[in-house]
N, CA, C and O of each residue as an XYZ file, in Angstrom:
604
protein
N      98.136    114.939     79.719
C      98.056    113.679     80.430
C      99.408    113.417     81.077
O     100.465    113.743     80.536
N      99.313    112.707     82.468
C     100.724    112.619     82.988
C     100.566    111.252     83.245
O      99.519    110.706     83.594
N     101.820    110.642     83.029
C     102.388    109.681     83.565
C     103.237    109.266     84.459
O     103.879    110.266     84.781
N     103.703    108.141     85.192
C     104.623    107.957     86.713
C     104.646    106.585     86.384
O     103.764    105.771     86.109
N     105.775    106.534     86.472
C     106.333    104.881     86.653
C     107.644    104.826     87.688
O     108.732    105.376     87.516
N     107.137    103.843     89.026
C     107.812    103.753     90.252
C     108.167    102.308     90.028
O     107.704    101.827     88.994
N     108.807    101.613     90.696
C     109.259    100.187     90.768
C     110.197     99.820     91.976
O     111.028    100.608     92.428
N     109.994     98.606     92.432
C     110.691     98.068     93.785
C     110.946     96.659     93.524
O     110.255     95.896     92.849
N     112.287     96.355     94.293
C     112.371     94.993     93.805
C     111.802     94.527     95.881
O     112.100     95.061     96.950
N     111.215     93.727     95.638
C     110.934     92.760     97.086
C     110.922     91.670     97.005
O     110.281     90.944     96.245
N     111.640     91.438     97.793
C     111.790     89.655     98.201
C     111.000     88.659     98.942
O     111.129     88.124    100.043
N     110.420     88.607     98.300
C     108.848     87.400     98.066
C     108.496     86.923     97.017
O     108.916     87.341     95.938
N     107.452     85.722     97.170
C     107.138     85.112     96.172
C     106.437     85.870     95.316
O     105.670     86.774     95.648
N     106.701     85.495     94.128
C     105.282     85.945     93.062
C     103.944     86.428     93.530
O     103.389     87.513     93.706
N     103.610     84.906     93.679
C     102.221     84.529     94.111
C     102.392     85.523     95.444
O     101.429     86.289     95.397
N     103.018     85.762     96.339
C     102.433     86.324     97.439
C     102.145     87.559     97.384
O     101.113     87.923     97.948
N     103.244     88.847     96.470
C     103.281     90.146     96.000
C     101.516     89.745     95.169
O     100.472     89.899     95.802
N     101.552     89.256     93.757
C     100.084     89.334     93.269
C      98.924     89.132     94.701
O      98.262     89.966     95.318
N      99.019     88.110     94.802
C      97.583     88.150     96.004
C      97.617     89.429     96.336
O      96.600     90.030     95.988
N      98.736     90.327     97.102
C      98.320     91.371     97.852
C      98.216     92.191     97.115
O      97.666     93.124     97.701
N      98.485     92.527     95.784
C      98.205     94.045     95.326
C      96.843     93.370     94.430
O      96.270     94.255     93.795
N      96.299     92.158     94.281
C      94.457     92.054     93.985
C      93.778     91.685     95.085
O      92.869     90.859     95.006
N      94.135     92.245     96.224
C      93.666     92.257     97.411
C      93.390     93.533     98.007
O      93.925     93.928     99.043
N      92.381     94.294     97.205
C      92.146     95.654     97.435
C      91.669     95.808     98.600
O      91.926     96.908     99.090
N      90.941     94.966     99.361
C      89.899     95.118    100.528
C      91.580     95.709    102.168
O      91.538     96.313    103.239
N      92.574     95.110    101.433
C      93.792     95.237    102.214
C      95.014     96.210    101.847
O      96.099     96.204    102.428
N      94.671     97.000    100.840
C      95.494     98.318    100.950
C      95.644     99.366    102.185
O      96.681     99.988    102.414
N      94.599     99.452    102.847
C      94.486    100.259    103.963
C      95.690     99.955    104.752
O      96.289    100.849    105.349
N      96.115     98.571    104.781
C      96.662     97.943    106.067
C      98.209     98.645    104.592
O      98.492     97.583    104.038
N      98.735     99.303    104.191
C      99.909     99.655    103.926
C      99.716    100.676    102.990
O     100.725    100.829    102.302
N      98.884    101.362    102.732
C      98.784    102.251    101.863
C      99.096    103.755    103.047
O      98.598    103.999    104.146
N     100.228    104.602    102.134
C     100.902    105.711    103.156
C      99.342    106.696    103.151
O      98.447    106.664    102.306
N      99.418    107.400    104.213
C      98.227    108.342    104.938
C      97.534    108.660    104.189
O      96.378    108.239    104.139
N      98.328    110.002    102.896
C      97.742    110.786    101.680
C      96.479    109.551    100.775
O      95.663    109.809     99.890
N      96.774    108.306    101.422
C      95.346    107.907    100.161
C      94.381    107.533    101.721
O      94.761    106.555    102.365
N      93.203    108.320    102.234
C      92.384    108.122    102.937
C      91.291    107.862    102.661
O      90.928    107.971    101.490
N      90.401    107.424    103.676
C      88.849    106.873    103.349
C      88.661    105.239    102.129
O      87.696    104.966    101.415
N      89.764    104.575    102.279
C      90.328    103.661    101.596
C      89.350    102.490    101.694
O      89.037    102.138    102.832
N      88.854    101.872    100.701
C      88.100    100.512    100.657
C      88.454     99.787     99.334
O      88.544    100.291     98.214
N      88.588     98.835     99.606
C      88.152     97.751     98.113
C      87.317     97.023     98.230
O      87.859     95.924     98.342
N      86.072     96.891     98.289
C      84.655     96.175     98.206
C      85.069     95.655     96.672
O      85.525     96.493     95.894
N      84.919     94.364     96.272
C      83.936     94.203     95.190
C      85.631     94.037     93.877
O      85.574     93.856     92.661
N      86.711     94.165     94.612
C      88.246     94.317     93.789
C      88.348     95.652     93.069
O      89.081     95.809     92.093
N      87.449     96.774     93.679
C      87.788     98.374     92.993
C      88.514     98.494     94.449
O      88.270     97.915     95.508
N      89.633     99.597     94.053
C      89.523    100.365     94.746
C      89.617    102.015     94.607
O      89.917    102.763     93.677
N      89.157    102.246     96.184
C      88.261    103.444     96.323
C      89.119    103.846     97.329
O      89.502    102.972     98.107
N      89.755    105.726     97.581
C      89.964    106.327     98.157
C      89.899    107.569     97.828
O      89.459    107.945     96.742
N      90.396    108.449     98.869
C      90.941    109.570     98.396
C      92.297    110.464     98.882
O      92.905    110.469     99.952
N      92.491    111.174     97.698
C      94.572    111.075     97.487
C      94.417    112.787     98.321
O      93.469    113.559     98.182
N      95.150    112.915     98.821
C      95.612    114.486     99.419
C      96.714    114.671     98.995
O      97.810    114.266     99.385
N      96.444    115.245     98.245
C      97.680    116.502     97.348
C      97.267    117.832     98.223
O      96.344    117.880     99.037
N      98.365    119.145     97.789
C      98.530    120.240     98.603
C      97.188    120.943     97.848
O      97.101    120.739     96.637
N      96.230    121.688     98.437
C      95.236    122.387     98.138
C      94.159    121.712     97.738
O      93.083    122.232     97.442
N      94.422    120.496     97.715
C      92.950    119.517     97.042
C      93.194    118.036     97.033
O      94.198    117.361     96.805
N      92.151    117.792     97.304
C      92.001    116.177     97.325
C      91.060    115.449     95.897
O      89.951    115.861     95.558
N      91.569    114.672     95.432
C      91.490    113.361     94.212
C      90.546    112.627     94.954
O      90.546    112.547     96.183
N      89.324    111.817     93.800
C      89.019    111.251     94.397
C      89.412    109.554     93.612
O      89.335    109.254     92.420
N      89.697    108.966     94.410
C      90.755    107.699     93.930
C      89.363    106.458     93.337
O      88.643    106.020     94.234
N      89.108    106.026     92.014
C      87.909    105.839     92.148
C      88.745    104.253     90.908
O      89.228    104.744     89.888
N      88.855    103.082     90.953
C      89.577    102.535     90.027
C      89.005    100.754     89.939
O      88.608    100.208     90.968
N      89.026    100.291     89.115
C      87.889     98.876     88.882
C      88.906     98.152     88.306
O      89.629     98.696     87.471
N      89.092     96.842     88.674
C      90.081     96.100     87.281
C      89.814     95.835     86.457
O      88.842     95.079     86.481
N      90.204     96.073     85.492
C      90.056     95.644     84.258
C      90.894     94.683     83.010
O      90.631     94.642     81.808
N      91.626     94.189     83.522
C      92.918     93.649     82.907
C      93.551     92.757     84.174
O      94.138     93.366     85.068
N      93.446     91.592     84.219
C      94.279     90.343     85.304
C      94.788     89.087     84.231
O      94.172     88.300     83.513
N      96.103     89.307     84.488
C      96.785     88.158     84.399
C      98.090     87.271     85.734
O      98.266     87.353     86.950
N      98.487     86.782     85.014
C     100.051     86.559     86.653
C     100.799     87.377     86.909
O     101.219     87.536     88.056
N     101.184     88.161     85.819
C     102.097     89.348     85.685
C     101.406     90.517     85.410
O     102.017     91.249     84.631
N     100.408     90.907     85.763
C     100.202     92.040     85.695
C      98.479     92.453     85.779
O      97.633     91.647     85.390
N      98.086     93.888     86.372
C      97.029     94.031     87.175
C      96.702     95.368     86.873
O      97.255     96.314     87.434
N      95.813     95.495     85.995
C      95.240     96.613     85.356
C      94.169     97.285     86.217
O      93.401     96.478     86.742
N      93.924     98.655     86.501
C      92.590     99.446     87.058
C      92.633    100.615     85.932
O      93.592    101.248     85.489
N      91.035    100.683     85.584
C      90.936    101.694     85.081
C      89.766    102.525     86.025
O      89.078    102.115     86.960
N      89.841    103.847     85.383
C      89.163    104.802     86.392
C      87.523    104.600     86.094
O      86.976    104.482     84.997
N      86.928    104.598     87.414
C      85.506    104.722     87.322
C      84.736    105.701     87.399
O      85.298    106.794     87.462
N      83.361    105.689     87.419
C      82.944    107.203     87.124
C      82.724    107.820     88.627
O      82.414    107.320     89.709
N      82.960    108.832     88.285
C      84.012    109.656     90.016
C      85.407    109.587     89.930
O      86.156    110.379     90.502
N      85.779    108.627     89.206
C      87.473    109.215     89.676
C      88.185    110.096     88.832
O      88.034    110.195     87.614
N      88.925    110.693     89.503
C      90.147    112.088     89.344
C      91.300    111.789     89.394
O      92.242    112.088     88.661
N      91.241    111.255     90.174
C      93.218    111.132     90.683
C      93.968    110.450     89.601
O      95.029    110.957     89.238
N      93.443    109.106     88.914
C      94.321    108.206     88.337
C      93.078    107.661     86.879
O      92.005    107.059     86.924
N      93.717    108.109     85.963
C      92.861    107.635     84.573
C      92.974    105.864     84.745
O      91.990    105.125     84.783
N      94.170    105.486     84.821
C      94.420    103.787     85.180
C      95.542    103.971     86.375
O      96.012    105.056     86.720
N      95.842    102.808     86.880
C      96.970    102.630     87.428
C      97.286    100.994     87.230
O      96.387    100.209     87.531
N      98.723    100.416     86.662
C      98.931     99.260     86.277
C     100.039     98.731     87.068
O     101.180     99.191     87.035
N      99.478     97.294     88.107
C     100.810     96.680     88.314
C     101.786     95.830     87.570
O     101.039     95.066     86.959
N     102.735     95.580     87.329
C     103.533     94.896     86.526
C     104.415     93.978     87.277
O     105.303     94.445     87.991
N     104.249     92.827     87.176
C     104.898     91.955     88.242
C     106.275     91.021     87.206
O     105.975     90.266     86.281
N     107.270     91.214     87.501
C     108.544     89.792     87.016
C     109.243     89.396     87.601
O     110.365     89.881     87.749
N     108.849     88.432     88.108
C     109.848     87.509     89.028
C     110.865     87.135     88.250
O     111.046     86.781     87.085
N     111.836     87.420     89.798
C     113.609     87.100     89.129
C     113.922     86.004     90.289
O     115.008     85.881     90.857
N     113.085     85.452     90.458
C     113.637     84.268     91.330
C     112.425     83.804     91.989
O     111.282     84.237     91.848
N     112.986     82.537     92.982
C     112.220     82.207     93.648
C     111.321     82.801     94.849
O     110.234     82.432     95.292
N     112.486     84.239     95.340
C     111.657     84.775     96.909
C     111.596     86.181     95.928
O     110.876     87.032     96.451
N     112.295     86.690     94.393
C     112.636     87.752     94.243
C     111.564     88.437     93.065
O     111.393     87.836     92.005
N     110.844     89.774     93.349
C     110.237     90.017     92.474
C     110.428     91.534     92.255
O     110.630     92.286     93.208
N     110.347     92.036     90.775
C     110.315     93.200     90.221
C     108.630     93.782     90.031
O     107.746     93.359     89.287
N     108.621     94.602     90.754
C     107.549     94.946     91.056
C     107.369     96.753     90.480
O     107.904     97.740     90.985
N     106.335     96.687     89.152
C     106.637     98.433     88.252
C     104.911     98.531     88.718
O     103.995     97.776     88.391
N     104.883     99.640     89.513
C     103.282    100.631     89.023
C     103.416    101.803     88.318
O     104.139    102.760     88.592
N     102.434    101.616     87.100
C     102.210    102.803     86.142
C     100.678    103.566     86.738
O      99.712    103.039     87.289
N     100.916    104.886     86.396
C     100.125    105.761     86.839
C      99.756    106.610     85.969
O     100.408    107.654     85.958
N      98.292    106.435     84.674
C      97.923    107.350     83.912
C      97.024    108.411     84.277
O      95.851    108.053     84.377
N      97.357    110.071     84.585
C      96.389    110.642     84.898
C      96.442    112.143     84.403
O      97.526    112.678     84.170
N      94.958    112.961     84.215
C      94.858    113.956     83.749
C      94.857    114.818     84.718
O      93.922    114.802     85.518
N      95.885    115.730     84.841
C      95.913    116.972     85.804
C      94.509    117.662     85.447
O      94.045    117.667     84.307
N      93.907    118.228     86.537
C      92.536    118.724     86.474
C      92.996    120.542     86.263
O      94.111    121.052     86.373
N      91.755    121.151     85.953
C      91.834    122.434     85.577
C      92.135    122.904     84.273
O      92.193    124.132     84.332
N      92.311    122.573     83.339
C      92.548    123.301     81.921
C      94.314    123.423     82.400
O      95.019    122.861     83.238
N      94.510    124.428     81.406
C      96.130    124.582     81.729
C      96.544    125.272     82.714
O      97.732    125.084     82.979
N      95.934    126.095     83.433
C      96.373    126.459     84.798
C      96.675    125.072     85.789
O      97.761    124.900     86.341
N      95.808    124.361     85.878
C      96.276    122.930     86.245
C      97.285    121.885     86.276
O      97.846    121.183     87.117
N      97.291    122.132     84.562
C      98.792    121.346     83.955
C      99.876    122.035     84.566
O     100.897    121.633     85.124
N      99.364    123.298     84.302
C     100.711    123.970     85.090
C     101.051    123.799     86.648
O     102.191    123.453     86.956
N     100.237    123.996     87.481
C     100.549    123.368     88.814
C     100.826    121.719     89.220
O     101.425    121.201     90.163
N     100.217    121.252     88.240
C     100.538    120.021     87.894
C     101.939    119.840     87.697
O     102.579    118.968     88.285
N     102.397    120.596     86.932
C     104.075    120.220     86.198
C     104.979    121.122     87.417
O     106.191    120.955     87.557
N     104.227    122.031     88.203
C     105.155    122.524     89.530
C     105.241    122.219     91.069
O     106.071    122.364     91.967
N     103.840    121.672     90.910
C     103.757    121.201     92.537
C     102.805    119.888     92.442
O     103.007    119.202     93.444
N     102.196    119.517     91.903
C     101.412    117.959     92.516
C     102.338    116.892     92.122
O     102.913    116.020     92.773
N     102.325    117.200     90.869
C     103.316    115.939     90.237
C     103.969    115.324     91.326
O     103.510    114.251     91.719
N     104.932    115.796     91.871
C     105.831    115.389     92.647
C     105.279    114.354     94.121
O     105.534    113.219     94.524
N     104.548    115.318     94.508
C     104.035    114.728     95.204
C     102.840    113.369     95.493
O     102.626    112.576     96.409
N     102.281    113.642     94.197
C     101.122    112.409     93.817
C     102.659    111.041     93.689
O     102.639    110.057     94.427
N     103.720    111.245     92.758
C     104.814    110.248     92.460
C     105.235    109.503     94.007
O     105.222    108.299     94.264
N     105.645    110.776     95.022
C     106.213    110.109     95.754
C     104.704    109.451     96.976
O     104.809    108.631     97.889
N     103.834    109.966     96.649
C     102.171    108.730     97.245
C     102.952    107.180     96.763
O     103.090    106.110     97.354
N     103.357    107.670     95.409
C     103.037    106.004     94.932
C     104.493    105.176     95.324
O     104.525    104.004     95.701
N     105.843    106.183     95.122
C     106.737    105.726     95.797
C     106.691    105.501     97.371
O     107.642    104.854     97.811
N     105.917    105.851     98.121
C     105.736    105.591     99.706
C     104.895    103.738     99.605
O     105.218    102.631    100.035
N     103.642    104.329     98.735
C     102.548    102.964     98.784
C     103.972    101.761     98.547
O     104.466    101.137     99.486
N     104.425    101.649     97.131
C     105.606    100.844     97.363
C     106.292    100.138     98.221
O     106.297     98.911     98.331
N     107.049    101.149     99.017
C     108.064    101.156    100.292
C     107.243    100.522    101.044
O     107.801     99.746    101.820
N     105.789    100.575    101.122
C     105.053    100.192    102.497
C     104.588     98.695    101.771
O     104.336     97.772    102.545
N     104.524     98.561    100.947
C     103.763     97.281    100.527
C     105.252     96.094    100.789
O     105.085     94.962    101.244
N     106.690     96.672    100.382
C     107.657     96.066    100.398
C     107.908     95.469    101.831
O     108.267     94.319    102.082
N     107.688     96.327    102.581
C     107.725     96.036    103.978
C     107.245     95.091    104.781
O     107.849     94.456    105.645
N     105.658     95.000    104.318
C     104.924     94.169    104.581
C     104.959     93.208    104.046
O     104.579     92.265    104.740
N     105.272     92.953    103.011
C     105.352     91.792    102.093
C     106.499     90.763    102.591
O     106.389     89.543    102.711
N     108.375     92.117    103.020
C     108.926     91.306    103.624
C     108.912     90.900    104.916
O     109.975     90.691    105.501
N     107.821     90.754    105.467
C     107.317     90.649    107.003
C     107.745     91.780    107.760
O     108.079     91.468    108.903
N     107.842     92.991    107.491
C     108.483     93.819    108.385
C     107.188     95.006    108.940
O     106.062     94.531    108.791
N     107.198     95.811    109.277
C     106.274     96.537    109.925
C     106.254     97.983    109.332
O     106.947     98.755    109.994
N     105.739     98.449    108.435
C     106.187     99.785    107.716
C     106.079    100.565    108.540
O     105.239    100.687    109.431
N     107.533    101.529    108.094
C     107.385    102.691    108.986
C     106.428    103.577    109.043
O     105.656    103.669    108.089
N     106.224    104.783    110.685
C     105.304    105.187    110.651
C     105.601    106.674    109.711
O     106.792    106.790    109.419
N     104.926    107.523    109.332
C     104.798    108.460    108.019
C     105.914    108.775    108.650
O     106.349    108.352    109.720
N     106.563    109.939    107.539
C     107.700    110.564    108.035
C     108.933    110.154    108.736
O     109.657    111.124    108.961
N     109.541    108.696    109.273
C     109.998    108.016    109.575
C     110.831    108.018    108.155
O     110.341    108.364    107.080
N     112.600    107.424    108.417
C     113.342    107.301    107.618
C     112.808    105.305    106.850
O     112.695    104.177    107.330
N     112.688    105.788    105.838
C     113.071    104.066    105.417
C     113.572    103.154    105.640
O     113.448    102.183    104.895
């Protein structure tokens, strides 16, 4: 089982960071390329992740809401992410600490784990470090850059 824990501090309200990350129907509008075919109908959300040689299918329901924090666990179809958890602590009035956890089982038996521990890993981490960067952006009214673009 692998785990990923990314975090960003952005300067916004509480309340405005929560609305948008339980505002699944609006990930599309900042979620980086690699998560495509993107919807949140219904507060799941649904995509799918492009890693090198294969695509995840991003399949996740909430299950856990409070002020500080925003639980998905995986639904039946999903691959990519066993849960993924937001963690919200405001350090001020415009200022918030913003942690996503990422529980997931590399697929394939141990040939898997193993490409897992040499080549996806990395790349599934920095999906979630991009989603971040792009949610920060937007959040601080700014316009996220386009892929591949410096930060």
């Amino acid at each position: 089982m692998g785990r990923l824990v990314e975090d960003i501090h952005i300067h916004a309200a509480a309340e405005e960071v929560f609305g948008r990350i339980e505002a699944t129907g609006s990930y599309g509008e900042w979620l980086p390329r690699c998560f495509r075919e993107v919807d949140g109908a219904d507060g799941a959300f649904v995509a799918t992740l492009a890693l090198p040689l294969r695509a995840e299918a991003v399949r996740l329901e909430p299950a856990e809401v409070n002020a500080a924090m925003l639980h998905f666990r995986a639904a039946e179809g999903g691959e990519a992410f066993d849960s993924l958890t937001w963690h919200l602590n405001a350090e001020g009035p415009r200022e918030v600490h913003l942690e996503l956890q990422a529980v997931y089982t590399p697929a394939g038996g141990f040939p898997g784990a193993i490409f897992d521990m040499l080549v996806l890993r990395s790349y599934r981490r920095q999906a979630l470090r991009d989603a971040l960067w792009r949610l920060k952006y937007v959040l601080e009214g700014n316009t996220p850059p386009s892929e591949g673009d410096p930060a």
